[in-house]
N, C-alpha and C positions, 0 to 999 in steps of 0.2 A: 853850496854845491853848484859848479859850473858845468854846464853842457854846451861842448861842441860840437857842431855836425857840418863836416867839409863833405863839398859834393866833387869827384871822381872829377879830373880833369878842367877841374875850375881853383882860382885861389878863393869866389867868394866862400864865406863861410855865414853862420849864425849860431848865435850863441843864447844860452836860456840859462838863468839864474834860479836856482831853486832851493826856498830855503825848506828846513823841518817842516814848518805849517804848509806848505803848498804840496811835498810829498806826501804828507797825512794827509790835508785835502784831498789829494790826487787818491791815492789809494785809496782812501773812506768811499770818495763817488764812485771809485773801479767796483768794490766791492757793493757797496750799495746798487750798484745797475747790475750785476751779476747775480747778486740776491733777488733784487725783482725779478728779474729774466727767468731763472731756477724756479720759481715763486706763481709768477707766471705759467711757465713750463710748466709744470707741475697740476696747478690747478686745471688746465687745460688737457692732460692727459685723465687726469683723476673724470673730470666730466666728460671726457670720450667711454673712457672704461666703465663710466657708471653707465652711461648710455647704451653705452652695447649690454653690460650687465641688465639694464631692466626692460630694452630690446628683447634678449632672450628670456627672462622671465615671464615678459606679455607674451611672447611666441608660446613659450609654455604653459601659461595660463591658457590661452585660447583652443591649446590642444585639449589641456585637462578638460577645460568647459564643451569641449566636441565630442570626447570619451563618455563625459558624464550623462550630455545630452542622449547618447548611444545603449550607454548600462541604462539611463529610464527609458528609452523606449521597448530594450529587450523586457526589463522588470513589467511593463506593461501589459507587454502580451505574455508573459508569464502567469501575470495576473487571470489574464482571462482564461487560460488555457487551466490556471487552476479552480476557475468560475466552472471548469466546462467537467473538471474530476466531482468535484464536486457534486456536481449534479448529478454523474453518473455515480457515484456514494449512494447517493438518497435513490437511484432505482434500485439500485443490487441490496441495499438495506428495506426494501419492499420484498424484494424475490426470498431472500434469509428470515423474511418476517422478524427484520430487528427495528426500533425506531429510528426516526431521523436525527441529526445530528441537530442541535437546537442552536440558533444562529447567534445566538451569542456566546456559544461555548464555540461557535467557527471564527467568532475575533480573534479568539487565544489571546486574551490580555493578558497584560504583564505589568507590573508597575516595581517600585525599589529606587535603589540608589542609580545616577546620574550614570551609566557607563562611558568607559573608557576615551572613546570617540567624541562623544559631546565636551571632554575636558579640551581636550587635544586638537578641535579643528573649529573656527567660527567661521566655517561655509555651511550655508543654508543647505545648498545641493549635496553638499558631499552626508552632511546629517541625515536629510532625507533617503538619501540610497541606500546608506548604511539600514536606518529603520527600518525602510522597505526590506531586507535581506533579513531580517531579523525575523521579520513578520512570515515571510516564506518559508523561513526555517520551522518556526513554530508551526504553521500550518501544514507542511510536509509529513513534521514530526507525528501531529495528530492524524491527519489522512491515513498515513504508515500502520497506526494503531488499529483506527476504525477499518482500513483493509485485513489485517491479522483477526478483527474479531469475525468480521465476515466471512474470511474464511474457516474458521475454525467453526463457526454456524453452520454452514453451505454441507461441508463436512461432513458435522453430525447429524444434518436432514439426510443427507446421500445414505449415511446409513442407515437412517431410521426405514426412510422409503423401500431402501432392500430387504427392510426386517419385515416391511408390513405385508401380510397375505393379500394378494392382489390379483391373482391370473386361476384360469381354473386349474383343478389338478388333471384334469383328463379332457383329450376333445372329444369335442362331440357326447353323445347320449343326451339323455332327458332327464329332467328331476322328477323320480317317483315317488319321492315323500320329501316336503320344505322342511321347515325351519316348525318350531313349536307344538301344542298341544297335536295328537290324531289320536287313532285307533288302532292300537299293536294288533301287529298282525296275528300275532301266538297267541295274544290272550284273550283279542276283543276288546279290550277296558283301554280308556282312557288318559293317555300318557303323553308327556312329554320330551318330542322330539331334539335330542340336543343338536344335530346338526342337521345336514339334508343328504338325500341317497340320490347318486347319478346312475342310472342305470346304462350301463355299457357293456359291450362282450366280455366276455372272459380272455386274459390277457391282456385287455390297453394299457398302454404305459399310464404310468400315475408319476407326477411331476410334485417336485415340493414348488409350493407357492411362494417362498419367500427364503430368505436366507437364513440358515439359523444350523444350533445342532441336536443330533437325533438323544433323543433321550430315554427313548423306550424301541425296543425294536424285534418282540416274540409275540406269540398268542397271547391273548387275551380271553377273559369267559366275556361269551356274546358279541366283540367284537371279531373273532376270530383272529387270524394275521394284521397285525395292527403296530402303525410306526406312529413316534407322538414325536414332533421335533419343535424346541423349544427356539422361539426365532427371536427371542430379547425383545427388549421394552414393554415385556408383562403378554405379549403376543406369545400363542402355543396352540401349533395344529397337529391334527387328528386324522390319521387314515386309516380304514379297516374294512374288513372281509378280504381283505387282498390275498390273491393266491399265490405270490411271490415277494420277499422282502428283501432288496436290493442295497440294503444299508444295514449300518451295526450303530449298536449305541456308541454316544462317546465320535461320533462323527461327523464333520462340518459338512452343510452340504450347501447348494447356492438353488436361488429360482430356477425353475427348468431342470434343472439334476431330474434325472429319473432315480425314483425311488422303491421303486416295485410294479408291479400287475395286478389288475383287477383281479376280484374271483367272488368266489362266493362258501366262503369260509364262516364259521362261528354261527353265529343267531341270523342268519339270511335265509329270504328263499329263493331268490336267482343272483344271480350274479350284478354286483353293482357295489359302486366305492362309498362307502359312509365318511362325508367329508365334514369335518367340524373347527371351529374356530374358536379359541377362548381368550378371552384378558381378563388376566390377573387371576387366572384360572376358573374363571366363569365362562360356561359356553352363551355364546353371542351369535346373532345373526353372523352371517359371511360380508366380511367388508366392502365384495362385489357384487356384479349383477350376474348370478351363476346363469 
């Protein structure tokens, strides 16, 4: 194969012989330098894009690790701010007169199979966050409980406290006869006082002491007008001579309700309330300082 190549306004010329081998030569280094060049090319884009690829992963990494640093500090003060329920637990479980919560059962342990997380991630930090959140859950969950029992305590004191006989039934007057053994007035002989006499006018309001319902509510022998209200928890009080009964059986009443008037009905000789207290249907001293 002959190559000629005349140049434009000239007659020199030059001329190049070229056989099969020096074409294939020729060609082989065309493509061979083309091949590196590509080859080249290539690897040098491959390590730009890797670069900026793990560029942006460290940028993202750096963020995760800023986030993470941020969730343990809030879990922190979580922590303490559940250091600080807690304690407030243990006084309102004093006020309920319930016990303390025993500080090993405030770990909430837990132990079992590997969860989910620990398969799936070998960051220390991210591990830790994870258990921390775990641990708050469980201890929310308990807290949650011990507040329900507390209240469900608090509750039943509230109403125990409204059941128990506590205030006088009448103001004012004096106690003409206490509490146990005297001297019946009617008979002279020696007898057992079951409750005490407040001697007051005729008419003062008589107030139930405690919350409960009336259970008896006509004459009586010796009592005369006489209301018996049954205030729950084995509590059951007693009022008589009364000259007016202001309630009917079968009727809820609350502390302070007026319940009727003094008088001096039945086995009395002046006017005054015979005010009496029982549990469990024994008469007992009066649970106050009449």
């Amino acid at each position: 194969m002959r190559l000629i190549l005349l140049t434009d306004g000239s007659s020199a010329k030059r001329e190049f012989r070229l056989t099969r081998w020096k074409i294939a030569a020729y060609v082989f280094a065309a493509a061979l330098a083309m091949g590196a060049t590509t080859y080249s090319a290539s690897r040098f884009i491959s390590r730009w894009m890797t670069s900026l690829a793990m560029s942006e992963v460290e940028n993202e990494n750096l963020e995760l690790h800023r986030q993470i640093d941020q969730i343990e500090d809030r879990l922190a003060e979580v922590d303490r701010q559940m250091t600080e329920l807690f304690a407030s637990d243990d006084r309102l479980r004093i006020i309920a007169d319930l016990p303390k919560i025993d500080p090993d059962v405030r770990q909430v342990g837990v132990g079992g199979v590997i969860s989910d997380y620990d398969l799936l991630s070998d960051n220390g930090s991210v591990q830790k966050v994870m258990l921390d959140l775990d641990k708050i859950e469980r201890e929310l969950k308990l807290q949650r409980e011990s507040f329900l029992e507390i209240e469900r305590q608090l509750i039943q004191k509230a109403d125990l406290v409204a059941h128990i006989p506590s205030i006088r039934p009448v103001n004012g007057g004096f106690i003409s006869s206490g509490f146990g053994y005297r001297i019946d007035p009617f008979t002279g002989r020696k007898a057992h006082h079951d409750g005490i006499d407040i001697s007051v006018e005729r008419g003062t309001p008589i107030y139930a002491t405690a919350d409960g319902k009336v259970v008896f509510a006509k004459r009586a022998p010796g009592f005369g007008k006489m209301v018996v209200i049954d205030n729950g928890y084995g509590f059951e009080t007693v009022y008589g001579h009364m000259s007016k009964i202001l309630v009917r059986k079968g009727q809820s009443v609350e502390r302070w309700q007026k319940i009727g008037e003094v008088g001096n009905t039945g086995r009395s000789t002046a006017p005054h309330l015979h005010y009496e207290v029982r549990v469990d249907k024994k008469p007992v001293l009066s649970l106050i300082h009449i």
